[in-house]
C-alpha positions as CSV (number, residue, x, y, z in Angstrom):
1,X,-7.5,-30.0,-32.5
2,X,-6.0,-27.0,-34.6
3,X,-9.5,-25.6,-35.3
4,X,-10.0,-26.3,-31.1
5,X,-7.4,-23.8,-30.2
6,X,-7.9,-21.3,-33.3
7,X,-11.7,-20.7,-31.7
8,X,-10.4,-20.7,-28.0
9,X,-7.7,-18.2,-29.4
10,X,-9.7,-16.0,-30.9
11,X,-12.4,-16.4,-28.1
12,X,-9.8,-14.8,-25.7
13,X,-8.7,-12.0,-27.8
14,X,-12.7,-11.4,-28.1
15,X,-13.4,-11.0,-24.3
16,X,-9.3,-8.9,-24.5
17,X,-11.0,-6.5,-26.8
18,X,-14.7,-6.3,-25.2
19,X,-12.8,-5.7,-21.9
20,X,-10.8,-2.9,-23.7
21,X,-14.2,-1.3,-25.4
22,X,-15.7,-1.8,-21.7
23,X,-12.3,0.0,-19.9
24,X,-13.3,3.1,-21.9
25,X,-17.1,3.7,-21.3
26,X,-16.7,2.6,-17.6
27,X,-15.2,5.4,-16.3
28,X,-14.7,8.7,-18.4
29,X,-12.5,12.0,-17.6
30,X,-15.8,14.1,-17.5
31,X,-16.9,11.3,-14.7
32,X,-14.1,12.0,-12.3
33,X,-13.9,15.3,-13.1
34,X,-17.7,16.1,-12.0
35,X,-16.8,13.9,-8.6
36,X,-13.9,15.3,-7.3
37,X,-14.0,18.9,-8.9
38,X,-10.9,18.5,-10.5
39,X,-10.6,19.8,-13.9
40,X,-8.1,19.4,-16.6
41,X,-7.8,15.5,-15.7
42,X,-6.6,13.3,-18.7
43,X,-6.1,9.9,-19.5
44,X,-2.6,8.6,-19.8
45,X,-1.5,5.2,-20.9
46,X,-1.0,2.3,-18.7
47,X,3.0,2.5,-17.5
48,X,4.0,0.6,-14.8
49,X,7.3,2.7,-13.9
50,X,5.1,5.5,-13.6
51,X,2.4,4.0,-11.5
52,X,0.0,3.9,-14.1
53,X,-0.9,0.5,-13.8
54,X,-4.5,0.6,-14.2
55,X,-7.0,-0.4,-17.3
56,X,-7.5,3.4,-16.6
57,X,-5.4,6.3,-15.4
58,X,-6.5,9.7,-14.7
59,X,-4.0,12.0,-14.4
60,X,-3.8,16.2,-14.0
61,X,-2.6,18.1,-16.4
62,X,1.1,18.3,-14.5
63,X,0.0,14.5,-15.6
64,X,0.7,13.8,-12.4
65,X,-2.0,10.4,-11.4
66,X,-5.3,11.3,-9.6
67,X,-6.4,7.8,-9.5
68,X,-6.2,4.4,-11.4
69,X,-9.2,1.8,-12.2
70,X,-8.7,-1.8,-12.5
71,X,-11.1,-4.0,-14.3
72,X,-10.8,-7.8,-14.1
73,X,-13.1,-10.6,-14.3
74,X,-11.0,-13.3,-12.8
75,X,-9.4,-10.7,-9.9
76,X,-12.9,-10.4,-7.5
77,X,-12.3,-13.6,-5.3
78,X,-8.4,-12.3,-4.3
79,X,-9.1,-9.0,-3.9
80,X,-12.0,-9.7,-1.4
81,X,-10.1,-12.2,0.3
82,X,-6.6,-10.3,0.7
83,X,-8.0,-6.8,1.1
84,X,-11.6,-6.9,2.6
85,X,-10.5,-7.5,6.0
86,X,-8.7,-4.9,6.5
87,X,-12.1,-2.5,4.9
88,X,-15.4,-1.9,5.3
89,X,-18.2,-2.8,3.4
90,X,-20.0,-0.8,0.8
91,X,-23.8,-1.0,0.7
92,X,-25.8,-0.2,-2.5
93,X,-22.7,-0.6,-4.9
94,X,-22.8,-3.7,-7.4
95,X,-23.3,-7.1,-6.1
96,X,-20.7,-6.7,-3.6
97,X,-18.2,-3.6,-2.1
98,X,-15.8,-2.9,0.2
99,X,-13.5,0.1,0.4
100,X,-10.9,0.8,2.9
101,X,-11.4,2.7,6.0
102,X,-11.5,6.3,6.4
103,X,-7.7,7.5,7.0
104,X,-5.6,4.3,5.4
105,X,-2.8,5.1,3.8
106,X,-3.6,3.3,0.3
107,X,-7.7,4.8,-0.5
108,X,-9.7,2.6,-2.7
109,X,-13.1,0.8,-3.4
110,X,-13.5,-2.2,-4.7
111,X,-16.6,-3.5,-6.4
112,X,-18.1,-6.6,-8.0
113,X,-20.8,-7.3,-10.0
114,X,-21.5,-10.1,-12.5
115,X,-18.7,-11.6,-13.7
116,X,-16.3,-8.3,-13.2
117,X,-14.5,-6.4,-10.6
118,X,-13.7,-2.9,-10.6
119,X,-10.9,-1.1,-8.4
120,X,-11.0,2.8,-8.3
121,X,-7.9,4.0,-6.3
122,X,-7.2,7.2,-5.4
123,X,-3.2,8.4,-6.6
124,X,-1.5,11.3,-4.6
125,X,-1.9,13.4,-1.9
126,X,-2.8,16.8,-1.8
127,X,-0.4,19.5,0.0
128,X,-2.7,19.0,3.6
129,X,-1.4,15.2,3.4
130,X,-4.8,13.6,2.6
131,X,-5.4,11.8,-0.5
132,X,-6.2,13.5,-3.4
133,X,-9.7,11.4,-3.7
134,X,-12.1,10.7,-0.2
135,X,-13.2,7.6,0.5
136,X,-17.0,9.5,-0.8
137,X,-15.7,10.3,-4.2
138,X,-14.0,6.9,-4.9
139,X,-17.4,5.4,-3.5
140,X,-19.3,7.7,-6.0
141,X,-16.7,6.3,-9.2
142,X,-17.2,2.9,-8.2
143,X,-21.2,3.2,-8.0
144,X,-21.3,4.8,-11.7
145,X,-19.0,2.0,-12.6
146,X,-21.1,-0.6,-11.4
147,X,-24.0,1.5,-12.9
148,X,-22.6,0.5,-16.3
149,X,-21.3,-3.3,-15.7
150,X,-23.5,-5.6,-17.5
């Protein structure tokens, strides 16, 4: 029984670890730099108070977030069901994508492939009042994401 949950332990701290590895070569700061033409963009660490809630958050050097990516294997199946309504569907990305429609308030895609989903949000707004990533660029982040899902 002991030797049971040492395995299953260890097992989980496994797939923690390869999820980590995976966070970091899904998405890199050269990636969303060359897509929305930002430069300067770093990551900072995952902070809740700050809104930094994603497995990756790219910020500008005033570290102020651009945008946040979630990664999750067991998230795909409430995402779709809470959020794709209110979206649109993504052709050509992953499995499966939806992204919300253009002029929302909140600007994200969602994408699934495999056994993972990926979320790629857009943070901020720029001084116009328009989020500080289009709908095209977050669709672009979530194909080169899905691009390098197993």
């Amino acid at each position: 029984m002991k030797l049971a949950r040492i395995t299953t332990v260890c097992a989980c701290l496994l797939l923690a670890l390869s999820t980590i590895a995976a966070a970091a070569d899904l998405l890199t700061v050269a990636d969303v730099e060359k897509v929305s033409g930002l430069t300067g963009l770093q990551l900072v660490p995952k902070n809740q108070a700050t809104g930094a809630g994603g497995d990756l958050n790219f910020a500008g050097p005033d570290k102020k977030l651009v945008a946040i990516v979630m990664i999750s294997t067991s998230m795909w199946d409430f995402w779709k069901k809470q959020y794709s309504a209110a979206g649109e569907p993504v052709a050509g990305v992953g499995t499966e994508a939806f992204r919300t429609k253009p002029g929302a308030i909140i600007s994200y895609v969602v994408v699934h492939k495999g056994n993972t989903a990926v979320w790629v949000q857009s943070m901020g707004w720029k001084k116009d009042g328009s989020a500080t990533l289009t709908s095209a660029q977050l669709t672009d982040l979530a194909k080169l994401a899905a691009a390098r899902l197993p």
